[in-house]
C-alpha positions in Angstrom: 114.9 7.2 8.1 118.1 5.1 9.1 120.1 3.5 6.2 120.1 0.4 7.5 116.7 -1.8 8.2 115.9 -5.0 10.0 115.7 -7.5 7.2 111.9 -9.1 6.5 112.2 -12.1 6.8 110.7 -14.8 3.9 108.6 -16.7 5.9 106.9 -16.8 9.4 108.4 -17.1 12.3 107.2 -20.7 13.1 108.0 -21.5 9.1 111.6 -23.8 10.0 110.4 -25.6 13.5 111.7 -27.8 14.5 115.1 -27.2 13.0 115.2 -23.2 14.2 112.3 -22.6 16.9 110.3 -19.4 16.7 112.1 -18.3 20.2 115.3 -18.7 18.7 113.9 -16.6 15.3 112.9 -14.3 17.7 115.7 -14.0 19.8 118.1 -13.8 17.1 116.8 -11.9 13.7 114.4 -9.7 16.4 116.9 -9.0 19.3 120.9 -9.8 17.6 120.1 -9.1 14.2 117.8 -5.9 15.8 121.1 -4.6 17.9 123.6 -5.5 15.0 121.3 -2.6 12.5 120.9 -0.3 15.3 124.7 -0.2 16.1 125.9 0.4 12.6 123.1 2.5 11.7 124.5 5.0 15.4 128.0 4.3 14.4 127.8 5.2 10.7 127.6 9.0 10.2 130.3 11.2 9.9 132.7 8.0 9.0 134.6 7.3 5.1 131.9 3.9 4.9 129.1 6.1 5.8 127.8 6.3 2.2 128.7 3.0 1.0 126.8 -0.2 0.4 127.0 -2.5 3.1 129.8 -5.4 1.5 132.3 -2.4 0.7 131.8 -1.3 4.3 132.4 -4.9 4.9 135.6 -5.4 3.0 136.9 -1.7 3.4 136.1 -1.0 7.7 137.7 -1.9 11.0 136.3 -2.2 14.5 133.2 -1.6 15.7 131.6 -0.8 11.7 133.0 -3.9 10.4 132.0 -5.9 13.3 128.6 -4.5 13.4 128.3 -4.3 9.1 129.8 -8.0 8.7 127.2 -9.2 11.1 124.0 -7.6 9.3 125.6 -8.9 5.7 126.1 -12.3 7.2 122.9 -12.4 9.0 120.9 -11.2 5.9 122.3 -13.8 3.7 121.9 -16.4 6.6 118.0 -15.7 7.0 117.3 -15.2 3.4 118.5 -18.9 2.6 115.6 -20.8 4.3 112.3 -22.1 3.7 110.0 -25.1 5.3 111.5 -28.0 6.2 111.4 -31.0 3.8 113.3 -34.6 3.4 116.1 -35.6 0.9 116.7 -31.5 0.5 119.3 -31.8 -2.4 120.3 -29.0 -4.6 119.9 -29.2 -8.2 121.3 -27.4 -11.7 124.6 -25.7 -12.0 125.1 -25.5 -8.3 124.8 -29.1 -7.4 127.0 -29.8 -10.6 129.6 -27.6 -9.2 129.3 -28.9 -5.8 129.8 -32.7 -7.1 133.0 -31.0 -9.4 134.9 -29.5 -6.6 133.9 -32.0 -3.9 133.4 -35.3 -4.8 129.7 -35.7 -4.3 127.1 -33.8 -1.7 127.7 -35.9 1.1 131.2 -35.4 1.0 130.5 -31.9 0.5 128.5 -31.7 3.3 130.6 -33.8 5.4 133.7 -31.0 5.0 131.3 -28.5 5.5 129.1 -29.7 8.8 132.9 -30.3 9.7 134.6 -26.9 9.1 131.1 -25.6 11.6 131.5 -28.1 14.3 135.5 -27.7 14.5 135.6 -23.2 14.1 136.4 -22.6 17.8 134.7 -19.7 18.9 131.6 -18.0 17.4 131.8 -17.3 13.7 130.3 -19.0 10.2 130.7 -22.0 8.0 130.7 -20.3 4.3 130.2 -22.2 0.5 131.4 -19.4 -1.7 132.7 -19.0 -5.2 135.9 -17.6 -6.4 135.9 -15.4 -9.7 136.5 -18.6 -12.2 133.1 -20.2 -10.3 135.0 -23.3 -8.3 133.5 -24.0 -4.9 135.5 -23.4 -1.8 134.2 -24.0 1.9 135.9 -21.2 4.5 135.4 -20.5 8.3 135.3 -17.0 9.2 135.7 -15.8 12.8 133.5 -13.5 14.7 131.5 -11.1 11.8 134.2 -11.9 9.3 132.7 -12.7 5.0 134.5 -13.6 2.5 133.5 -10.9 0.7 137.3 -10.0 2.3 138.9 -12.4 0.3 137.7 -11.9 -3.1 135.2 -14.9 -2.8 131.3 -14.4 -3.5 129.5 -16.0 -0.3 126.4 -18.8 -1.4 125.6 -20.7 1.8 126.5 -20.0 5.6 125.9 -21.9 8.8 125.9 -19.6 11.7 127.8 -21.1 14.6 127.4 -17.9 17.0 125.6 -19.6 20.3 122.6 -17.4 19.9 121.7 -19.4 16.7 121.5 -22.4 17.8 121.8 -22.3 22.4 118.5 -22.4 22.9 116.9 -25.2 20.7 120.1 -27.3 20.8 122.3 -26.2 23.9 125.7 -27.2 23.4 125.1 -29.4 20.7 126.6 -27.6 17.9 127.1 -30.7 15.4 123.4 -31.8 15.7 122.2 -28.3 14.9 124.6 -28.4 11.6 123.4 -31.5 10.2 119.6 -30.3 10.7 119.8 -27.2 9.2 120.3 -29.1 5.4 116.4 -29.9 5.9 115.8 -26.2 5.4 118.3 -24.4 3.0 116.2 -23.6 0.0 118.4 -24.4 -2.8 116.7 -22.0 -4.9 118.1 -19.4 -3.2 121.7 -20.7 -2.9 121.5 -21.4 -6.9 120.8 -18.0 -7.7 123.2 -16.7 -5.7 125.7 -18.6 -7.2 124.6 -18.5 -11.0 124.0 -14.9 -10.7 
């Protein structure tokens, strides 16, 4: 059996329409996500990361392992974040305290972070992590880049990668953003955090 497997995801396919169609879910957990676990899993054996979980590969490997680990690490906390869209989404408990600490309120949080998505040139990710004393910090990361690499623990990420959003939204990049808050499911991003 190969180390690595092709995340399940938490919901059907159709679940987050019309934010993220099924063709994109298909298209990018089935085919992307699919190639990303393939690679790694061909690339691993024989290698120093070959028997170690997937965020030290990602904060210890170069080239073609990191780009290929960083991408399954992103992409399995990117997936594992949403549920069914609803209205007035908000996140509540020790998260949305946090978030209205280190940012003002959670339209200015979301404001920075839509921004820090729409403005990363290139493909890469939009990230709300923590840093070890728990204060909220909003980072883009190129290409398959976490920031696991810098010490931080990674709650939320907007993928800004084309194949996430190209063929429900074309080159509208800022209008998928600000849909995608009607399907984070704040649960997840709470525990992540508080955890």
């Amino acid at each position: 059996m190969e180390k690595y497997q092709l995340v399940v995801l938490p919901y059907a396919p159709e679940a987050l329409e019309p934010v993220i169609s099924r063709e994109t879910i298909a298209f990018h957990h089935g085919k992307h996500l699919a190639g990303y676990v393939n690679n790694l899993n061909a690339l691993l054996p024989g290698t120093e990361w070959e028997d170690l979980p997937l965020e030290e590969i990602v904060k210890q490997a170069n080239g073609g392992v990191l780009n290929n680990a960083g991408q399954i690490l992103n992409h399995n906390l990117y997936f594992g974040q949403f549920a069914a869209p609803k209205a007035d989404n908000l996140p509540a408990g020790k998260l949305a305290e946090a978030i209205v600490r280190d940012f003002g309120s959670f339209e200015a949080f979301k404001d920075e972070f839509q921004k820090k998505g729409a403005t990363l040139f290139g493909s890469g990710w939009a990230w709300l992590s923590s840093d070890a004393d728990g204060k909220l910090v909003i980072t883009q990361e190129p290409n398959a880049a976490n920031p696991v690499q810098k010490g931080l623990k990674p709650l939320l990420t907007f993928d800004v990668w084309e194949h996430a959003y190209y063929l429900d939204y074309q080159n509208r990049r800022p209008d998928h953003l600000a849909a995608l808050w009607q399907i984070i499911d704040w649960g997840v991003v709470e525990n992540r955090y508080v955890l």
